[in-house]
Every structure is written in C-alpha cells, then in structure tokens.
C-alpha positions as CSV (number, residue, x, y, z in Angstrom):
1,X,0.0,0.0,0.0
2,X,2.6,2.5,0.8
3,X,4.5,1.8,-2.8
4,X,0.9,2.7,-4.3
5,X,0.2,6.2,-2.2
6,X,3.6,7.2,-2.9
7,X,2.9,6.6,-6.8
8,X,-0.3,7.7,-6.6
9,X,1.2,11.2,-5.2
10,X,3.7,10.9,-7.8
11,X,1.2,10.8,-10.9
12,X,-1.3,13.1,-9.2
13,X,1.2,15.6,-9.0
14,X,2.4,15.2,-12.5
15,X,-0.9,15.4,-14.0
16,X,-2.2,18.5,-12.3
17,X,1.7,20.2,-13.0
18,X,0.1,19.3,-16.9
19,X,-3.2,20.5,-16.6
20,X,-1.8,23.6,-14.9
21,X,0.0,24.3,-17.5
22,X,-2.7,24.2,-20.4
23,X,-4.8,26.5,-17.9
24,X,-1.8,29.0,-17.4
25,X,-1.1,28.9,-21.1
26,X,-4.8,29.3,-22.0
27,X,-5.1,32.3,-19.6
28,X,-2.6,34.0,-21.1
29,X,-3.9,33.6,-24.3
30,X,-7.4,35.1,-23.4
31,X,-5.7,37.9,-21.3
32,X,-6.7,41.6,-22.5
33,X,-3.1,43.1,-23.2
34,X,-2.3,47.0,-23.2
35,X,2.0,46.3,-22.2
36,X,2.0,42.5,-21.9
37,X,2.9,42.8,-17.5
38,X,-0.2,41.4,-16.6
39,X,0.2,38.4,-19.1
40,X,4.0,38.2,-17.6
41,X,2.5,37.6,-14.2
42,X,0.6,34.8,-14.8
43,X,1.4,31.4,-12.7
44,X,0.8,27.8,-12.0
45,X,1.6,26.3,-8.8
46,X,1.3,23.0,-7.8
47,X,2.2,21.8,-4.0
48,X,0.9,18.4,-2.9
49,X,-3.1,17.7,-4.3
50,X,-3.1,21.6,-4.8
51,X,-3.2,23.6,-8.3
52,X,-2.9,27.6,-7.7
53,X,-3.7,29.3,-10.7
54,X,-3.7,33.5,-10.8
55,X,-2.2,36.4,-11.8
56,X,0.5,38.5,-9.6
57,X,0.0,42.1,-11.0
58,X,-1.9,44.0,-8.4
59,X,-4.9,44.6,-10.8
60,X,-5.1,41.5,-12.0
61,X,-8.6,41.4,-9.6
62,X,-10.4,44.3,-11.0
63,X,-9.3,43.4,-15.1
64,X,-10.8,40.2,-14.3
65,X,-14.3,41.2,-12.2
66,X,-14.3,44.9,-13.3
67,X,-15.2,47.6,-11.3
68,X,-18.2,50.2,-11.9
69,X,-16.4,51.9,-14.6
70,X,-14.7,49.1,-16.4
71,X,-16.2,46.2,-17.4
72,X,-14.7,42.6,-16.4
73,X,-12.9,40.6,-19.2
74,X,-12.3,37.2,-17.6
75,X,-9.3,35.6,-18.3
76,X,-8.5,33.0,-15.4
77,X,-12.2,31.6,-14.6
78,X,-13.0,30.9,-18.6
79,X,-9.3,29.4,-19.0
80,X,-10.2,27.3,-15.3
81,X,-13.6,26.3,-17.1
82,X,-12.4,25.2,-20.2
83,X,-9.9,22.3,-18.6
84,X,-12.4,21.6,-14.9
85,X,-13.6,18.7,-17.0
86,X,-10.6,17.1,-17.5
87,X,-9.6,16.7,-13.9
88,X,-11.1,13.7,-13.2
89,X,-9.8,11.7,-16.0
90,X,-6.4,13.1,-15.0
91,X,-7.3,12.0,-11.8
92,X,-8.2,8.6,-13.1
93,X,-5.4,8.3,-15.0
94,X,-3.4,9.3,-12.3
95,X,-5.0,6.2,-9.6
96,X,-4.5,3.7,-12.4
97,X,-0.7,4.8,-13.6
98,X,-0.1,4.2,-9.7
99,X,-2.0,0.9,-9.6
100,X,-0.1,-0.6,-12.4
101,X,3.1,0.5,-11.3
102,X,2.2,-0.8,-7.7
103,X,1.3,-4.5,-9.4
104,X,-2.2,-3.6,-7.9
C-alpha cells in the first residue's frame, strides 16, 4: 500500500503540473493586453493535491471582475472552465498509472 500512495502522489502531481500548464497557457492567451505585464504575471503552482492558478500584478482582480467603470474581461475563470472537466480523468489516469506500477 505504501508503494501505491507514494505513486499515486507521484502521478497526481504530475498530472495537475500538466493541466496547470494548459490553464496558465490558456489564460494567457485570453488575457486583455495593453503592455504584456499582466500576461507576464501569470502562474501555476502545484504543492501536494493543490493547483494555484492566478495572476501576480496587483490589478489583475479588477481586469478580471471589473469595477463600476470598467467592465470585467475574464481571463483565469474561462481558461479554469475550459480544462475543470478534464480533472477527473487526470485523476483517473493518475489512480491507475499508480495501480499498475504498484502490481495492484
């Protein structure tokens, strides 16, 4: 059992660094760009089971949501949307990469 958690954590982790980066790179396609700094700010983390996808410029908030005099052009939540439904086949993938290796 322990040979398959630490190969399911393994693949898991793998996978999501993946999907991360289709959503990062998706994002920064669909970003509005006036000097290209809030496209350069852009990340993907992964620690553990965790994906953190976002923006580090300090506006990135208000581009995406608006404000009452600008309206919001989304960049992160459609580029999220577009790859949520492939997490659990990555997931999947993931448990049965692990399973195999394990002999399970």
């Amino acid at each position: 059992m322990s040979k398959l958690d630490s190969g399911l954590q393994r693949h898991v982790h793998r996978y999501l660094a993946s999907l991360a980066a289709d959503v990062k790179a998706e994002a920064r396609r669909l970003v509005p760009v006036r000097t290209g700094y809030l496209r350069s700010t852009i990340y993907a983390r992964i620690q553990e089971w965790v994906a953190e996808i976002g923006a580090e410029a300090t506006y990135s908030f208000f581009v995406e949501f608006g404000t009452r005099y600008m309206q919001a052009q989304p960049y992160l939540w459609p580029a999220i949307q577009q790859y949520l439904p492939q997490l659990e086949n990555i997931i999947c993938q993931a448990i049965d990469a692990a399973r195999a290796e394990a002999g399970l």
